[in-house]
C-alpha positions as a Python dict, from the first residue, in 0.01 Angstrom:
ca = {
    (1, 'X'): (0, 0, 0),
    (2, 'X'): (-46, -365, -17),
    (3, 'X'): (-90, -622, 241),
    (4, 'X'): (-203, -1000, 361),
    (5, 'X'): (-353, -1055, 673),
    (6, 'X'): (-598, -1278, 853),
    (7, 'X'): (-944, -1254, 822),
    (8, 'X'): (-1115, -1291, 1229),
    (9, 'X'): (-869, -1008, 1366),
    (10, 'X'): (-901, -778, 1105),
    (11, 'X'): (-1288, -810, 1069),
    (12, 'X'): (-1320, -786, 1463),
    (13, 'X'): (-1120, -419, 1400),
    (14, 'X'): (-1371, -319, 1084),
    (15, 'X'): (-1635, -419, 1346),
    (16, 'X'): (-1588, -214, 1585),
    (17, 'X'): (-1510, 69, 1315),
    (18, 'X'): (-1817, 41, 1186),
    (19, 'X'): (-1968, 111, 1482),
    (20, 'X'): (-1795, 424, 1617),
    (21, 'X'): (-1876, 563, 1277),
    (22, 'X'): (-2283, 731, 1320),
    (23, 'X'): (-2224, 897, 991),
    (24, 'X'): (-2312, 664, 696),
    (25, 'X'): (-2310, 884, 412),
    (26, 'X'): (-2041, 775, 129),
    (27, 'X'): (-1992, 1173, 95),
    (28, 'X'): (-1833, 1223, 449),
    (29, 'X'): (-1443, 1151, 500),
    (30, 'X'): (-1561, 1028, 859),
    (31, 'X'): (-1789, 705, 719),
    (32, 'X'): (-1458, 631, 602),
    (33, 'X'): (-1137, 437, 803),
    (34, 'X'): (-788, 484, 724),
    (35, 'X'): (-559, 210, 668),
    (36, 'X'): (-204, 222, 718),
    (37, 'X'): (68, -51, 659),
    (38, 'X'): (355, -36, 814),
    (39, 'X'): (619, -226, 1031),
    (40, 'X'): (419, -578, 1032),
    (41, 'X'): (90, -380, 1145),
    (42, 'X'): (-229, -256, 989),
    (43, 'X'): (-332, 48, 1186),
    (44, 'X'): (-712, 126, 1198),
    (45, 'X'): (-875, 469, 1254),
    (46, 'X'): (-1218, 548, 1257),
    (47, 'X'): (-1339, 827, 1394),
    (48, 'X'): (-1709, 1065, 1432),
    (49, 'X'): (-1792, 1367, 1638),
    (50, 'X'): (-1734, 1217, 1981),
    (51, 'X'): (-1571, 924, 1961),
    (52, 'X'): (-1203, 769, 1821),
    (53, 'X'): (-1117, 464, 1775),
    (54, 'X'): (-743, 299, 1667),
    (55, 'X'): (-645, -42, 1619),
    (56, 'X'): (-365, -237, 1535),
    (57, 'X'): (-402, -582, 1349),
    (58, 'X'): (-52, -748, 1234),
    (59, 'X'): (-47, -819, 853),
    (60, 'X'): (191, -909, 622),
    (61, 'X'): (319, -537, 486),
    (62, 'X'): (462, -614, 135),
    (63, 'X'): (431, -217, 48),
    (64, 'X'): (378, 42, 275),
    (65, 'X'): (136, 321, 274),
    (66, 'X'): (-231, 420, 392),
    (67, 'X'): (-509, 491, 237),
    (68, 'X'): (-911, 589, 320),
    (69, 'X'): (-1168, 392, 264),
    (70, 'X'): (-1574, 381, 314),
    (71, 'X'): (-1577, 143, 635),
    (72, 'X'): (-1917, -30, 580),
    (73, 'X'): (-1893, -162, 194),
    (74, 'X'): (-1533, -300, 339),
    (75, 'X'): (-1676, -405, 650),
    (76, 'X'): (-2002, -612, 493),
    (77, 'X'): (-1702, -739, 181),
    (78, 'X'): (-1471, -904, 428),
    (79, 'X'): (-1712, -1078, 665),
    (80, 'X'): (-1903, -1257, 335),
    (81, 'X'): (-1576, -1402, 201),
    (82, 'X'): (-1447, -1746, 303),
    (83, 'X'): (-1126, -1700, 250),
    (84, 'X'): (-959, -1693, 606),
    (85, 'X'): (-685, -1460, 460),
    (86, 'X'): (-737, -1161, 259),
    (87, 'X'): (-520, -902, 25),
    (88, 'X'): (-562, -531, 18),
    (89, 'X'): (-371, -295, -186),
    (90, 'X'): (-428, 50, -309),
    (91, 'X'): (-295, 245, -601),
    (92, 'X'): (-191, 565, -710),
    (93, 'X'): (-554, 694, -749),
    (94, 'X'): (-676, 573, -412),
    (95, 'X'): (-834, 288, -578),
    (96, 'X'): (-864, 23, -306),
    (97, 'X'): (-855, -361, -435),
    (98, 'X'): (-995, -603, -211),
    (99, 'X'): (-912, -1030, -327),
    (100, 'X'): (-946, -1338, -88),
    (101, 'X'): (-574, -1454, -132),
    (102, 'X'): (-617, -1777, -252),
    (103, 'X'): (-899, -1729, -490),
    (104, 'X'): (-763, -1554, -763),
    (105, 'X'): (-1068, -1521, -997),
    (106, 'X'): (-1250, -1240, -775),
    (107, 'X'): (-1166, -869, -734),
    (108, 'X'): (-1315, -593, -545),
    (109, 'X'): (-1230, -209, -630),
    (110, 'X'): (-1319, 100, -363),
    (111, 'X'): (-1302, 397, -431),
    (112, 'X'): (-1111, 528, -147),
    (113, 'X'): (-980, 910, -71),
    (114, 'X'): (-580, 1002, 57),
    (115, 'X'): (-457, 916, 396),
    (116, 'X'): (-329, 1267, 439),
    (117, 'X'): (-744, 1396, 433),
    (118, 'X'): (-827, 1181, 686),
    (119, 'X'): (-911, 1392, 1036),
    (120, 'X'): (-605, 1387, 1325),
    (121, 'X'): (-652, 1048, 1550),
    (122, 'X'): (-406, 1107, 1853),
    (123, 'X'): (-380, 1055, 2222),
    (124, 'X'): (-481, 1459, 2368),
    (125, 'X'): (-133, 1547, 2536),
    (126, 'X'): (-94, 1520, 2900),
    (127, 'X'): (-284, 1177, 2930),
    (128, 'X'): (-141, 961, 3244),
    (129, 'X'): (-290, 664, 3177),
    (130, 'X'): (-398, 399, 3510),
    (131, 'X'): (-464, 55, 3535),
    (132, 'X'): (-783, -132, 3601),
    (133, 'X'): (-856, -523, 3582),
    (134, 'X'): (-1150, -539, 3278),
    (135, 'X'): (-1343, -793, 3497),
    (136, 'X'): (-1435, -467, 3694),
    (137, 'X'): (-1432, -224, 3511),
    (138, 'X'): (-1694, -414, 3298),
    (139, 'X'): (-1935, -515, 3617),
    (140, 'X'): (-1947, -149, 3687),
    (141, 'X'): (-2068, -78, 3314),
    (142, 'X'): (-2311, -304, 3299),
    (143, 'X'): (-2463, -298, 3657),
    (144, 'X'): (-2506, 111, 3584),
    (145, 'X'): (-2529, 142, 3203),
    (146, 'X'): (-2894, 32, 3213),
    (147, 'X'): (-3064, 309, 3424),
    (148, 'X'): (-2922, 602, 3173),
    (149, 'X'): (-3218, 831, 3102),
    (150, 'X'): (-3224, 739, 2709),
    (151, 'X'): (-3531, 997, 2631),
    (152, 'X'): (-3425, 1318, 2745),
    (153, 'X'): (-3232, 1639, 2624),
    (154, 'X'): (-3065, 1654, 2933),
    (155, 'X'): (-2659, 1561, 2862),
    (156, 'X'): (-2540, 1521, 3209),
    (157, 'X'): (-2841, 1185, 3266),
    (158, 'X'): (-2751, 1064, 2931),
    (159, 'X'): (-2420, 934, 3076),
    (160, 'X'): (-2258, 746, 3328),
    (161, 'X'): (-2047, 936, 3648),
    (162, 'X'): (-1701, 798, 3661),
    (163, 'X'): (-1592, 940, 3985),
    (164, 'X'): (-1231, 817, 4159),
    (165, 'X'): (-1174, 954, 4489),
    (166, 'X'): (-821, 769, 4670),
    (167, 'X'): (-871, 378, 4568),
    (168, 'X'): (-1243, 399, 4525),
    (169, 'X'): (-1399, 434, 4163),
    (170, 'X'): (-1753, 446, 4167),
    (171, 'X'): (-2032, 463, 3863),
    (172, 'X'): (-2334, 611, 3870),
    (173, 'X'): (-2658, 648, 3645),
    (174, 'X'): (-2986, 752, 3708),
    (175, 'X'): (-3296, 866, 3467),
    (176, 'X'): (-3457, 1058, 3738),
    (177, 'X'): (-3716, 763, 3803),
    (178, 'X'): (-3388, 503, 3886),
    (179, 'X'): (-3088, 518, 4008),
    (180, 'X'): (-2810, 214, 3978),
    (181, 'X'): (-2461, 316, 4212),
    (182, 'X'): (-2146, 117, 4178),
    (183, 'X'): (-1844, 128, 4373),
    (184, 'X'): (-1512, -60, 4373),
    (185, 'X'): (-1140, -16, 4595),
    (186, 'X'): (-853, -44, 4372),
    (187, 'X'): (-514, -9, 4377),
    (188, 'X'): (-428, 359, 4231),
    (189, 'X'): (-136, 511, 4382),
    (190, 'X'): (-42, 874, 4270),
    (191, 'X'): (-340, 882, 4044),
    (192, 'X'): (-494, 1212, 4059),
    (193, 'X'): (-944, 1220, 4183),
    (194, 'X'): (-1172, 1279, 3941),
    (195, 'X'): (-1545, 1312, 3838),
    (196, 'X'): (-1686, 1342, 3474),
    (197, 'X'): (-1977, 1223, 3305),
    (198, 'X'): (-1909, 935, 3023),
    (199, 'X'): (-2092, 903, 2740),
    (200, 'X'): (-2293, 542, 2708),
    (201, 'X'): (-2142, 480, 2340),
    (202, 'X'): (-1730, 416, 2481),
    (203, 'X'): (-1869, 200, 2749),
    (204, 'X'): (-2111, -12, 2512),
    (205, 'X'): (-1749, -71, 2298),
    (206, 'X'): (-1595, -141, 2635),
    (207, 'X'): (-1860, -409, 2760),
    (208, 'X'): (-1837, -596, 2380),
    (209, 'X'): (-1471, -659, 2494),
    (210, 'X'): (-1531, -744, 2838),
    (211, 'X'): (-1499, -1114, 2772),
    (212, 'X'): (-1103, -1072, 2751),
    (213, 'X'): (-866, -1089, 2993),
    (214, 'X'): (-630, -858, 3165),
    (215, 'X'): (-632, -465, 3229),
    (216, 'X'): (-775, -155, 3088),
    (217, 'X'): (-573, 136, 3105),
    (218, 'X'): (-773, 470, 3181),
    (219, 'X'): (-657, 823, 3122),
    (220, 'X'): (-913, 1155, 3187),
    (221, 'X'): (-867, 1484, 3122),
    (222, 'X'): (-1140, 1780, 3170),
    (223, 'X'): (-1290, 1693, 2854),
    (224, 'X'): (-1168, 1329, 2730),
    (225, 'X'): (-1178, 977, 2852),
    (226, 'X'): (-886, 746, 2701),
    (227, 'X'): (-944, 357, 2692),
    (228, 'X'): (-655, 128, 2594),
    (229, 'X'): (-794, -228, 2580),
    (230, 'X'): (-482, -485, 2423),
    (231, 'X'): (-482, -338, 2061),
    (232, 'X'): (-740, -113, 2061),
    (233, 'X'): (-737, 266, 2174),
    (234, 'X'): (-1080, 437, 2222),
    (235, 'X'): (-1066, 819, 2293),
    (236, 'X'): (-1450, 946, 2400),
    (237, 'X'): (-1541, 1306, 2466),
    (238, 'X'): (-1694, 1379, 2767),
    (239, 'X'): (-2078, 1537, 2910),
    (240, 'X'): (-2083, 1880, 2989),
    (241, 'X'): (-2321, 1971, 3266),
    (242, 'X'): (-2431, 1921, 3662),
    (243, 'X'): (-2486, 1515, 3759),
    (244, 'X'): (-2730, 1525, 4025),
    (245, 'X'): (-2606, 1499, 4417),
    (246, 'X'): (-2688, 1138, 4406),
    (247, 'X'): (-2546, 1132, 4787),
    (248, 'X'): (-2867, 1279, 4864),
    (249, 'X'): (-3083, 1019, 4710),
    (250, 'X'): (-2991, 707, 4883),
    (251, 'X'): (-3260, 639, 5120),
    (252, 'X'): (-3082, 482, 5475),
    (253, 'X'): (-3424, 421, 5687),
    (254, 'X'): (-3643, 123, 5662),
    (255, 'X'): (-3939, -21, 5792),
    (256, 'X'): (-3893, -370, 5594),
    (257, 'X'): (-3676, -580, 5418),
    (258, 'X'): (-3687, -917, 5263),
    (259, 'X'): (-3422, -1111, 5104),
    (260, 'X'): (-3530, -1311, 4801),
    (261, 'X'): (-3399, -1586, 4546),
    (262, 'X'): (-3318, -1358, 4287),
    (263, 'X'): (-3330, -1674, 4016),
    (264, 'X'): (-3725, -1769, 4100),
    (265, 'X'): (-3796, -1386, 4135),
    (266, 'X'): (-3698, -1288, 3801),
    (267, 'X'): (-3914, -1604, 3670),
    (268, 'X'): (-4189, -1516, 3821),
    (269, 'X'): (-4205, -1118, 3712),
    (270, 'X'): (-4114, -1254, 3347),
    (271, 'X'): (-4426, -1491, 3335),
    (272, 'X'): (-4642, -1264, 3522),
    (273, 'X'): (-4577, -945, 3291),
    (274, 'X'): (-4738, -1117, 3034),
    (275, 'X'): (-5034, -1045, 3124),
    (276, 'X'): (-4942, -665, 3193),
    (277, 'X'): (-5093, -363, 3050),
    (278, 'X'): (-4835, -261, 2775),
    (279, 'X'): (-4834, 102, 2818),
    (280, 'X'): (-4843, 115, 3229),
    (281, 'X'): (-4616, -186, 3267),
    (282, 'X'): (-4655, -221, 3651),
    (283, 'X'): (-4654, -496, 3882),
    (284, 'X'): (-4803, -475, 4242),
    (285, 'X'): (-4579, -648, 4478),
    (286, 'X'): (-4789, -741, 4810),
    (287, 'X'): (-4597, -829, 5093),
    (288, 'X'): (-4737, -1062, 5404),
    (289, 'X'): (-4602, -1263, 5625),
    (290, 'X'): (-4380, -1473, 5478),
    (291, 'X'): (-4488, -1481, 5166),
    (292, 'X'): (-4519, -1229, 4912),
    (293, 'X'): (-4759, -1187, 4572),
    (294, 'X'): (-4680, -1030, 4230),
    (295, 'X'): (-4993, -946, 4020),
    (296, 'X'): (-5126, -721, 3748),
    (297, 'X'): (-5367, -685, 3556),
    (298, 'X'): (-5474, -592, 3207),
    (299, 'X'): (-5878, -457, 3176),
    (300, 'X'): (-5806, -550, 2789),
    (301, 'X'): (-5683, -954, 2812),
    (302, 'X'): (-5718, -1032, 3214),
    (303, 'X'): (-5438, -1053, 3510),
    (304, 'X'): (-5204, -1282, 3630),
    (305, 'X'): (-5086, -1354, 3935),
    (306, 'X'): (-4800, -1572, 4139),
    (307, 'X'): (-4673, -1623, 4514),
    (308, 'X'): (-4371, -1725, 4688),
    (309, 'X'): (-4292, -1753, 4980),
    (310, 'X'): (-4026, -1540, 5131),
    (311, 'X'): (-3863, -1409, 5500),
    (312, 'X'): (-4054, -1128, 5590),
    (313, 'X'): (-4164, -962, 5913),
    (314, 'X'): (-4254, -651, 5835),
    (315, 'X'): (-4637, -471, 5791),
    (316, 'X'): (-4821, -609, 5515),
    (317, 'X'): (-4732, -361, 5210),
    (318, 'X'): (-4871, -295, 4829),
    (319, 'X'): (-4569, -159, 4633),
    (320, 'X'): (-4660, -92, 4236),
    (321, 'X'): (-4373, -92, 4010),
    (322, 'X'): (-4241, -37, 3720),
    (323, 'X'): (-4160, -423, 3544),
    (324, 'X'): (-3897, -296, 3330),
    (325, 'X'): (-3687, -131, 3582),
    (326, 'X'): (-3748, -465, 3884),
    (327, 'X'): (-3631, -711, 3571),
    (328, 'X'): (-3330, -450, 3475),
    (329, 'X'): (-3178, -487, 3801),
    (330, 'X'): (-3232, -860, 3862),
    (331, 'X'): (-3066, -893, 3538),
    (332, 'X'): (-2767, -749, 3605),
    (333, 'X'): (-2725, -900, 3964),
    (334, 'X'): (-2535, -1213, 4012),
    (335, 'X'): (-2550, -1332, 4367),
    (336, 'X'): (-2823, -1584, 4428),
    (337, 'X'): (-3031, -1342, 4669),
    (338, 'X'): (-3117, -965, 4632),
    (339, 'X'): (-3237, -797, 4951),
    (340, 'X'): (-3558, -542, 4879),
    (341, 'X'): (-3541, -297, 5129),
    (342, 'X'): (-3877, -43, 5175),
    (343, 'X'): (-4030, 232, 5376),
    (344, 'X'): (-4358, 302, 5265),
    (345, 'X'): (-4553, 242, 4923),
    (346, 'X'): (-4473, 625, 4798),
    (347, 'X'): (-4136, 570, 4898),
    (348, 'X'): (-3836, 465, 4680),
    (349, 'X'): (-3717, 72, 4696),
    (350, 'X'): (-3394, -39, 4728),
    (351, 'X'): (-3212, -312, 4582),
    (352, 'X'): (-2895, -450, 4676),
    (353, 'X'): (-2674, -744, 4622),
    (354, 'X'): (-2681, -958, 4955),
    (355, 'X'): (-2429, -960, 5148),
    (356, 'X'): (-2286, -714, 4936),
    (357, 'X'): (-2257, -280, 5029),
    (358, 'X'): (-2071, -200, 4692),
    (359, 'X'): (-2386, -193, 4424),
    (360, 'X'): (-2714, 14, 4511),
    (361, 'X'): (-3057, 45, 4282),
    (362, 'X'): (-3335, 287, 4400),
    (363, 'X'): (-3633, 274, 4203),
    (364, 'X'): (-3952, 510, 4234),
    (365, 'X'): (-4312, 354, 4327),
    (366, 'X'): (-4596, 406, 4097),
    (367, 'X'): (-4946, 379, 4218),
    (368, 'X'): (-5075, 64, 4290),
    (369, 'X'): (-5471, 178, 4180),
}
């Protein structure tokens, strides 16, 4: 095999190689990626227990061929040089030879393993695939990617629900203490419903990409998820297990509500968990009448505490939270105003977009003593 290509595009492939692939040791075929040159393309495979990942990069083919090689060394190689094109070739032996084309005085020799020992990389049979603009597909990743329970032996939390049901696809994600709910209507005639439980690493890949343009074409099965984004193919088992009935969790009484300037919000929890206790990490938010207080307080270094006033009409209310989980969510919003909605201070909060019913965040109360 023996090729020229471009540096950026083939770099941006080994990237994203490099980090489908959790094993790292030199001794496993799958910390390796197989390279094959043919008809004016480089195709890249990576691949580790639960995830695939292909790409094609044109090159240059001057010989045809493939050959396996350990991703990171070639990975780490390619982004130091400054050449902007490169040269790879391999030989009889598997010995992969790595040059920046136009500087001739500097070689680079891997020892790389046969194409035909690399693990199958295919498309599972029977995958209709289904188009959906990134733009959305990416809002719903990151506006539910974030409350994934991240510390727990329980599969089924340590994903996302992808559920389509007519032209609605909604997301879902909870760690038992939040809960973030995305929906969306899309065009999908004769796709088939569907619910299954997605795994956080695809969707990480997929929001990396989410700056490009265009549509992502889907395809599920019972136990796969099948991502085409331009070049690049991602194929993603999927979570076994029971998602909770998260119908049953979305509060739909209130006693108040208060809409506030999301921007001046998030600046004021920022400076004001500064002064939080670490390990607790709670604010207490006090609402009054028009106007509403944020304070906590550390016994070791002191408080802090900030107002602003706000639209409020409701009973005067001490709600404790959790800081990380407020600043998640105004984080990920993007209209100017969120709307808090509340019952009581044991009860779960609500956040929502305003003027918007597609996202939902529920978050539980701590104690405010």
């Amino acid at each position: 095999m023996k090729i020229i290509c471009s540096k950026e595009p083939l770099l941006k492939a080994l990237s994203i190689a490099e980090n489908v692939i959790s094993n790292k040791n030199t001794l496993s075929v799958q910390s390796n990626v197989l390279l094959t040159a043919e008809n004016g393309m480089l195709n890249i495979k990576a691949t580790e227990t639960t995830l695939k990942f292909v790409a094609d990069v044109p090159v240059e083919v001057i010989e045809p061929g493939s050959v396996a090689v350990f991703c990171s060394n070639l990975f780490v190689l390619i982004r130091k040089f400054n050449d902007t094109e490169i040269e790879i070739s391999s030989d009889e032996n598997n010995i992969v030879i790595v040059k920046q084309k136009n500087k001739r005085n500097s070689e680079y020799k891997h020892r790389g393993i046969n194409g035909k020992d690399f693990p199958v990389v295919e498309i599972p049979e029977g995958m209709n695939f289904f188009s959906v603009p990134i733009k959305i597909i990416s809002e719903m990743i990151r506006k539910t990617i974030f409350s994934v329970a991240t510390d727990t032996s329980s599969k089924p939390i340590s994903g996302v629900l992808f559920e389509k049901k007519g032209n609605t696809i909604k997301m879902v994600a909870t760690d038992v203490r939040r809960f973030a709910f995305i929906k969306k209507d899309v065009e999908l005639e004769g796709v088939e419903d569907c619910c299954v439980i997605v795994p956080t690493k695809v969707l990480n890949e997929i929001l990396k990409l989410s700056g490009e343009d265009g549509d992502v074409q889907i395809a599920l099965n019972t136990q796969n998820l099948c991502i085409k984004m331009g070049s690049y193919l991602f194929i993603s088992n999927l979570l076994e297990g029971s998602f909770p009935a998260y119908e049953k969790i979305i509060p739909t009484e209130f006693v108040g509500s208060v809409v506030l300037d999301r921007k001046l919000f998030l600046e004021i929890i920022d400076r004001v968990a500064v002064m939080g206790d670490k390990v607790v990490s709670k604010v207490v938010l006090s609402f009054m009448a028009n106007r509403l207080a944020v304070y906590t307080e550390n016994q070791a270094i002191g408080s802090g505490q900030e107002e602003m006033d706000i639209e409020y009409n409701g009973p005067d209310m001490d709600i404790g939270v959790r800081i990380k989980h407020l600043m998640d969510v105004l984080n990920v919003t993007t209209t100017p105003n969120v709307v808090m909605y509340f019952k009581d201070p044991g009860r779960p909060i609500t956040v929502k977009q305003e003027n918007d019913l597609d996202f939902i965040y529920i978050m539980a109360p701590i104690s405010v003593n």
